[in-house]
C-alpha positions as CSV (number, residue, x, y, z in Angstrom):
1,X,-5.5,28.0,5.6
2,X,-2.5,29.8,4.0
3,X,0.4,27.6,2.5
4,X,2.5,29.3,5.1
5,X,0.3,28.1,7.7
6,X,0.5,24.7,6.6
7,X,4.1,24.3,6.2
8,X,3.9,25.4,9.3
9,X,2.2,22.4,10.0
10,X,4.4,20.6,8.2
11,X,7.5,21.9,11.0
12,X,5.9,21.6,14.0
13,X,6.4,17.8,12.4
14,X,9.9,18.1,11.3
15,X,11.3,16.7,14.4
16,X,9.2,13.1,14.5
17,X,9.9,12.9,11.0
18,X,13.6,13.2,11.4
19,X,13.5,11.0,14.0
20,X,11.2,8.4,12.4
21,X,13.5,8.3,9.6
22,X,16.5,7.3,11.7
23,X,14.0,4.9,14.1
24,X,13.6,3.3,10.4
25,X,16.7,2.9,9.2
26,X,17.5,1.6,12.4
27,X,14.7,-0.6,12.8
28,X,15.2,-1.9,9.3
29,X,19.0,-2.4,9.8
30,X,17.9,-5.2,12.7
31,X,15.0,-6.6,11.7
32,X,15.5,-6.6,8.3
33,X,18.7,-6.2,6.4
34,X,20.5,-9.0,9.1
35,X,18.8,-11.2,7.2
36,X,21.2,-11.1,4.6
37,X,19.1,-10.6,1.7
38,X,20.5,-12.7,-1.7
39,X,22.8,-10.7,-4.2
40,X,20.5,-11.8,-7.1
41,X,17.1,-10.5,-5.3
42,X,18.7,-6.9,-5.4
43,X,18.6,-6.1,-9.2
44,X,19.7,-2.6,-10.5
45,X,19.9,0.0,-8.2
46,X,18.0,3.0,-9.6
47,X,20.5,6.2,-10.7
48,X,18.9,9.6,-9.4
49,X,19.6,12.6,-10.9
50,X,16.8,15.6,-9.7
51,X,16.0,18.3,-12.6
52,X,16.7,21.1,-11.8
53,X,13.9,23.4,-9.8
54,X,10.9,20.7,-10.5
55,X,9.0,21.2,-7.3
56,X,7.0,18.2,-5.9
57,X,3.7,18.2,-3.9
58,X,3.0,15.7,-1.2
59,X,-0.4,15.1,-0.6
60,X,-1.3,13.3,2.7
61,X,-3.7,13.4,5.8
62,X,-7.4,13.4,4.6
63,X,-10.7,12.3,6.7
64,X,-10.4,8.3,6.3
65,X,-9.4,6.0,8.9
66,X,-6.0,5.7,8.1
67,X,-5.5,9.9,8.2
68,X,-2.5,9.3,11.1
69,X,-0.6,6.7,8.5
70,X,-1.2,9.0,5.7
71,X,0.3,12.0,7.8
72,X,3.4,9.8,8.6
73,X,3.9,8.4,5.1
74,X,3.8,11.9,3.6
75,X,6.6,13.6,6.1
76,X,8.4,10.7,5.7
77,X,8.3,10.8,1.7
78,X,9.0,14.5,1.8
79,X,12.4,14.2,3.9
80,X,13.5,11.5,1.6
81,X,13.1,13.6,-1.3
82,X,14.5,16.7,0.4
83,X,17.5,14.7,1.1
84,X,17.8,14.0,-2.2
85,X,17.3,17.6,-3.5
86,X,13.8,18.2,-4.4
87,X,12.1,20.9,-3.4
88,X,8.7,19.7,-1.4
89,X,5.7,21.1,-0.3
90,X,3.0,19.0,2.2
91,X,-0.4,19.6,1.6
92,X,-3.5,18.1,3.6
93,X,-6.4,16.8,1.5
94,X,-9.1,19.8,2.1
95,X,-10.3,23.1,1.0
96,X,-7.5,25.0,-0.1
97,X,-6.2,22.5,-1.7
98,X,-7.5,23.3,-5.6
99,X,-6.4,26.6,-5.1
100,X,-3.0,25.6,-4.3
101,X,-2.9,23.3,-7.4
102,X,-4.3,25.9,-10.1
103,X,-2.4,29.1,-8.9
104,X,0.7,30.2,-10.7
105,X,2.9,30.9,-7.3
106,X,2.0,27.2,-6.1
107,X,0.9,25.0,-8.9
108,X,3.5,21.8,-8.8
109,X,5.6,20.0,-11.6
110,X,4.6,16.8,-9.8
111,X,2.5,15.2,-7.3
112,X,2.7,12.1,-5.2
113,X,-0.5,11.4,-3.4
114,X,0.1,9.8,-0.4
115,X,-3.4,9.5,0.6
116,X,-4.7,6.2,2.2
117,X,-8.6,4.6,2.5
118,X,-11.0,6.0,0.8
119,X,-10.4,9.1,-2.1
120,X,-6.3,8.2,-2.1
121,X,-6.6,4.9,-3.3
122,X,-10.3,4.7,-4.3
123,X,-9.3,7.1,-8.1
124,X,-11.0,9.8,-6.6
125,X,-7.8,11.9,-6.1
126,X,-6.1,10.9,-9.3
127,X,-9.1,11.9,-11.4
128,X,-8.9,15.1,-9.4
129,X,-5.2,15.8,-10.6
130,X,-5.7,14.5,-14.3
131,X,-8.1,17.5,-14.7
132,X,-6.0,19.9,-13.5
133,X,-4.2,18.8,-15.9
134,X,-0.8,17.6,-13.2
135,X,1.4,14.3,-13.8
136,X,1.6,12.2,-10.3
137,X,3.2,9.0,-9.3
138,X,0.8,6.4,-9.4
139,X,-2.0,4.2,-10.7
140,X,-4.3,6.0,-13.1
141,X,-8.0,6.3,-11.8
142,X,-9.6,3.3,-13.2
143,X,-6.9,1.2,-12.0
144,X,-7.0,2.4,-8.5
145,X,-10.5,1.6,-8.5
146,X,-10.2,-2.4,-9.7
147,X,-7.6,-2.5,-7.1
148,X,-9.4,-0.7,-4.6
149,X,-12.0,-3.2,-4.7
150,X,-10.6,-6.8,-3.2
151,X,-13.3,-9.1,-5.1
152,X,-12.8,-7.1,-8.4
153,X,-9.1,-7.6,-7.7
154,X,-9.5,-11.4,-7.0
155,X,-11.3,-11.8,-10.2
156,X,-8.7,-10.1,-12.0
157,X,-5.6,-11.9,-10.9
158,X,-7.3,-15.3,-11.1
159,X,-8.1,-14.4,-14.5
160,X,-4.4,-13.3,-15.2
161,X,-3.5,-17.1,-13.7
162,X,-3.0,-16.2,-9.6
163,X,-4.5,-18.5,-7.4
164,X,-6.5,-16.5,-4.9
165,X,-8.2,-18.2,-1.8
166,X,-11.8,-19.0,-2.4
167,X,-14.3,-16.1,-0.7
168,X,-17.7,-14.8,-1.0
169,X,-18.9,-11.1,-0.8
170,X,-21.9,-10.4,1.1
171,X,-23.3,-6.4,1.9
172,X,-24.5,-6.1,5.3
173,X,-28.1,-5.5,4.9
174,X,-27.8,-9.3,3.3
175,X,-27.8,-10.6,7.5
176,X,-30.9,-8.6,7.9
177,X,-33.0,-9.6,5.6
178,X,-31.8,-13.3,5.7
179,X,-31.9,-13.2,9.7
180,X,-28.0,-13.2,11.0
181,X,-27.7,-16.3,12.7
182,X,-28.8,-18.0,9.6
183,X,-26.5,-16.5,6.8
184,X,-23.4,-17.2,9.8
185,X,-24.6,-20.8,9.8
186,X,-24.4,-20.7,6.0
187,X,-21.1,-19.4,5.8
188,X,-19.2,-21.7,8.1
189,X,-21.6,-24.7,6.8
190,X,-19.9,-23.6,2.9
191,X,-16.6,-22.4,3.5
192,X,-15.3,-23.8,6.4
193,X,-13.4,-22.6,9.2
194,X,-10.6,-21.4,9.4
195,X,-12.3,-17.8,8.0
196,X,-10.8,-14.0,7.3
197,X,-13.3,-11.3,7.3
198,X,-12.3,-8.1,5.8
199,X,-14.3,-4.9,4.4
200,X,-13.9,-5.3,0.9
201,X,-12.8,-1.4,0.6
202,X,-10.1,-0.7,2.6
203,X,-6.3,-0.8,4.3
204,X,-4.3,-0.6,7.3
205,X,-6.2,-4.4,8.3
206,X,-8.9,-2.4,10.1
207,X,-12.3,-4.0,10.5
208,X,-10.5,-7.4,9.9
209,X,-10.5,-10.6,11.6
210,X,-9.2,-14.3,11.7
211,X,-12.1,-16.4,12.8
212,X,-11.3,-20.0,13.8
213,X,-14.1,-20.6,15.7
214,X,-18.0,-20.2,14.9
215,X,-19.1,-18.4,18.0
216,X,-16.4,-15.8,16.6
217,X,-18.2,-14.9,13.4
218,X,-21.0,-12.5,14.5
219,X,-18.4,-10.0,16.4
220,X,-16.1,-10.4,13.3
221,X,-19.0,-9.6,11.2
222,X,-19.9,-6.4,13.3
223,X,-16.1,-5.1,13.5
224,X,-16.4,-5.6,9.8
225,X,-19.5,-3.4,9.0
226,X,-17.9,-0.9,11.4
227,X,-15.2,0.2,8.4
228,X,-17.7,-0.8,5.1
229,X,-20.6,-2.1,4.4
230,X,-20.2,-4.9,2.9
231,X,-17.6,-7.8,3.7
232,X,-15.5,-10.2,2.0
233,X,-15.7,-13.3,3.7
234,X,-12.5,-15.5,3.0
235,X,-11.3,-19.1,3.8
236,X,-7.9,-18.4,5.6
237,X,-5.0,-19.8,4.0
238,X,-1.9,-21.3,6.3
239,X,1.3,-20.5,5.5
240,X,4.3,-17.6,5.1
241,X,2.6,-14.0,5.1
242,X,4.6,-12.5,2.3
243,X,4.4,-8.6,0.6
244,X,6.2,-8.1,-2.6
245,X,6.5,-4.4,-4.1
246,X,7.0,-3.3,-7.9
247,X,8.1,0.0,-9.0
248,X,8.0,1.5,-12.4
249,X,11.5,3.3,-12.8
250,X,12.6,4.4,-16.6
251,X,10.2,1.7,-18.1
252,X,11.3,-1.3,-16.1
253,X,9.9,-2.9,-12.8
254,X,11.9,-3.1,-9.9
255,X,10.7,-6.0,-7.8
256,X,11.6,-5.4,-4.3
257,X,12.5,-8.9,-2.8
258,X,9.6,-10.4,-1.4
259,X,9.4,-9.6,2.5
260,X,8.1,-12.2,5.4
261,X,6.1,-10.7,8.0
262,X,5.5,-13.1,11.6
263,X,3.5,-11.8,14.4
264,X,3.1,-13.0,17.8
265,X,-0.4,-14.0,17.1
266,X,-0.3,-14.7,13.5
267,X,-2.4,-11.9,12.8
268,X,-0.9,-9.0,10.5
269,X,-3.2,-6.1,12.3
270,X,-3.1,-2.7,12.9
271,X,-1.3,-2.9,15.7
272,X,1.1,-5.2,14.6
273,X,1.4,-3.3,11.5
274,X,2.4,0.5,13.3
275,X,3.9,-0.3,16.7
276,X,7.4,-1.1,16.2
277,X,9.0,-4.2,18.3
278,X,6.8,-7.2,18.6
279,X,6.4,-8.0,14.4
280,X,9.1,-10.0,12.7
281,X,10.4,-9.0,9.3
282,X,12.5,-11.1,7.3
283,X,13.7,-9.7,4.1
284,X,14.2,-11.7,1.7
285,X,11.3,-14.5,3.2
286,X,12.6,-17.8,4.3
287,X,11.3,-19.3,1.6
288,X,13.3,-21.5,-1.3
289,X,14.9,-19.7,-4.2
290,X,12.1,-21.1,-6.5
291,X,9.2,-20.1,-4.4
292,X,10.6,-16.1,-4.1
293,X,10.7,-16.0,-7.6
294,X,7.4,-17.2,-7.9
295,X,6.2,-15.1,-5.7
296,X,8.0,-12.1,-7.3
297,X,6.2,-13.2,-10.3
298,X,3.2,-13.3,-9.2
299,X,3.5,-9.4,-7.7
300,X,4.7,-8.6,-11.2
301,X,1.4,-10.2,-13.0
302,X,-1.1,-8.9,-10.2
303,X,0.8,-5.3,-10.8
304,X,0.5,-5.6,-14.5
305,X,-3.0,-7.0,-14.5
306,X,-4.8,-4.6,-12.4
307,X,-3.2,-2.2,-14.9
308,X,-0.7,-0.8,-12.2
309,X,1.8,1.9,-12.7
310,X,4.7,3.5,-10.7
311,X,4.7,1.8,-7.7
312,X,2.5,-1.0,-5.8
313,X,2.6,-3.7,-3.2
314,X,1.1,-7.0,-3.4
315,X,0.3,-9.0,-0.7
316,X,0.2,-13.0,-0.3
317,X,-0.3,-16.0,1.9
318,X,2.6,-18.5,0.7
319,X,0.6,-22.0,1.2
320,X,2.5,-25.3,2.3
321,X,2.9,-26.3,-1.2
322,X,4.7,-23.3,-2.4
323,X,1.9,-21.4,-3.9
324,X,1.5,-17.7,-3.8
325,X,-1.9,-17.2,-2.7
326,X,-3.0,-13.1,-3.6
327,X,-5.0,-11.2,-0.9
328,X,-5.1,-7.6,-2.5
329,X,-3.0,-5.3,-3.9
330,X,-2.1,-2.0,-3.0
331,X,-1.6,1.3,-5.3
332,X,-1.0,3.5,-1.9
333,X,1.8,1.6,-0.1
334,X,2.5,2.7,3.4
335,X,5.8,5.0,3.5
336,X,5.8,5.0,7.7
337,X,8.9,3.8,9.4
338,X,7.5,0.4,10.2
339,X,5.3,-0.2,6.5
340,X,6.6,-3.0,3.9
341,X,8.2,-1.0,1.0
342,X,10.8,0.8,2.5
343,X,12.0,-1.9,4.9
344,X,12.2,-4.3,2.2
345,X,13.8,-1.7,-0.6
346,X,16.8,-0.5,2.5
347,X,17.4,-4.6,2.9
348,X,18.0,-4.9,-0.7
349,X,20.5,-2.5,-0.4
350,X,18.4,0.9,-2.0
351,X,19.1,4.4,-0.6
352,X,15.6,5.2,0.3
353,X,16.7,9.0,-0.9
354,X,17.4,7.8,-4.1
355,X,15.0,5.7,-4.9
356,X,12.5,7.8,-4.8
357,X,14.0,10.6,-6.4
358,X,14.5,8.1,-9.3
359,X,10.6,7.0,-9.1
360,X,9.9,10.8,-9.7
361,X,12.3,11.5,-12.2
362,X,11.6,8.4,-14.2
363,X,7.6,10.2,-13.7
364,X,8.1,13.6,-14.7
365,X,10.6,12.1,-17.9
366,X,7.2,10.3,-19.6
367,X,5.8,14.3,-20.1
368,X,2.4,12.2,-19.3
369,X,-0.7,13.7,-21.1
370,X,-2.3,16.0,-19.0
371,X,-6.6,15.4,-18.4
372,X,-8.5,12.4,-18.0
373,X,-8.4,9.5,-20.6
374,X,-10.2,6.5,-19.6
């Protein structure tokens, strides 16, 4: 496919992504910035200033699950950034894409993956772009992939001083050879119930399910294996559902104040998570002063930990005594009109525009070392 052809693609979008961008603005204006977030929770609002002709390359779409989010958080990114001055190109994750990065006419001063699931947020991608030798905005491979991994990323943060709600790991070819039935019994017999099961690889809350009851396990267990093979098997955590994003800007982190998320059913799913309306955001969380700067804290530490750079969102479950409880972190944060990290940056005041055209000046300032190092 040419590059014509697919910013021809990239039009026949033009018109949802100008309209989700006003749907979000919109949306985040009642939903989110009514809830009066707290002067001291807005820090310094990042200066943009675009160099002149730098060119930036949005990479989105792919063949994971989450390909549709992917598609939206790239056209959204790239109208921001047009807005702001850049000049963008979108580019879909497939066989033309190495000749786009290595020839002269085409070949980018910058590239944001936007990719998310597996190969965007897994290092794949990023180990792509060190050798060809191109500076993006992100976490570096090996980072990615500690994050990528939710047990490896429990084990991390607890060693960095998070609490992180007790789980086990278990592949699903473990409930063959042990006999199903028996390793369920096991589970609920250990752990208890309330449970979350989740594929250990993985976003957008697909394959993942609140299990409160013990006759619910086995279909969590297959929904599960349906989006990985093996499952982290969690003891669910009551409390405030809490995402606080970090971004890199000029060499200082710019926490994002931490944003509450309530759902009818007290389940953060897919649904929840990309149809506008029935989800409740409240930005900053209704939590005490104390407990939102612990929990901004604790977003800094998990982002610094994992070894995160440029821009991440961690997510929580705020327990009833206070306590930040880490679920993952993300190195791909959704950029759609309904995902965490722009509502919460608009309610602290940011000019989406802006901010990221700072995020990608601050990037193409650090004249980042071009291959892999690891």
């Amino acid at each position: 496919m040419t590059a014509s052809k697919k910013r021809g693609k990239a039009a026949i979008m033009a018109d949802q992504r100008n309209d989700a961008k006003a749907q979000s603005e919109a949306h985040t204006d009642t939903k989110a910035a009514a809830r009066n977030p707290s002067p001291e929770s807005k820090g310094t609002r990042p200066q943009a200033s675009v160099p002149e002709h730098n060119t930036v390359l949005v990479i989105c779409g792919g063949l994971s699950h989450e390909r549709d989010i992917s598609l939206s958080s790239g056209h959204r990114v790239e109208g921001f950034l047009e807005d702001a001055g850049w000049q963008v190109t979108v580019h879909d994750m497939d066989s033309d894409l190495l000749d786009y990065l290595s020839s002269a006419d085409t070949r980018p001063d910058l590239v944001w993956p936007l990719l998310h699931g597996a190969n965007g947020e897994d290092g794949s991608i990023r180990d792509v772009l060190e050798m060809a030798g191109l500076p993006y905005i992100g976490s570096r491979a090996k980072a990615s992939r500690t994050a990528w991994s939710k047990p490896i990323a429990k084990n991390v943060v607890r060693k960095a001083g998070l609490t992180t709600p007790h789980s086990v790991t278990l592949p699903e070819s473990m409930f063959r050879e042990l006999g199903a039935g028996k390793v369920i019994d096991l589970l609920v017999s250990a752990l208890g119930l309330p449970l979350f099961v989740k594929p250990t690889m993985g976003g957008s809350a697909l394959g993942c399910s609140l299990v409160t009851a013990a006759d619910q396990l086995p279909q969590a267990m297959v929904s599960c294996f349906a989006y990985g093979s093996v499952a982290l098997v969690e003891q669910a955590v009551e409390g405030t559902e809490v995402s606080v994003s970090v971004l890199d800007i000029d060499g200082t982190p710019t926490i994002l104040p931490p944003l509450e998320i309530e759902t009818p059913n007290g389940i953060y799913d897919y649904e929840a998570r990309y149809t506008p309306g029935p989800t409740e955001y409240y930005v900053p969380a209704r939590l005490d002063s104390d407990t939102l700067h612990a929990v901004e804290q604790a977003a800094l530490t998990a982002h610094k930990a994992l070894g995160l750079r440029d821009i991440s969102r961690t997510d929580f479950i705020v327990d009833r005594e206070g306590n930040p409880q880490f679920l993952e972190s993300n190195v791909t944060p959704g950029m759609t009109d309904t995902s965490l990290l722009p509502q919460s940056a608009v309610a602290a005041g940011f000019k989406l525009s802006k901010l990221y055209s700072s995020l990608a000046t601050s990037v193409l300032a650090q004249h980042r070392e071009a291959g892999p190092r690891h």
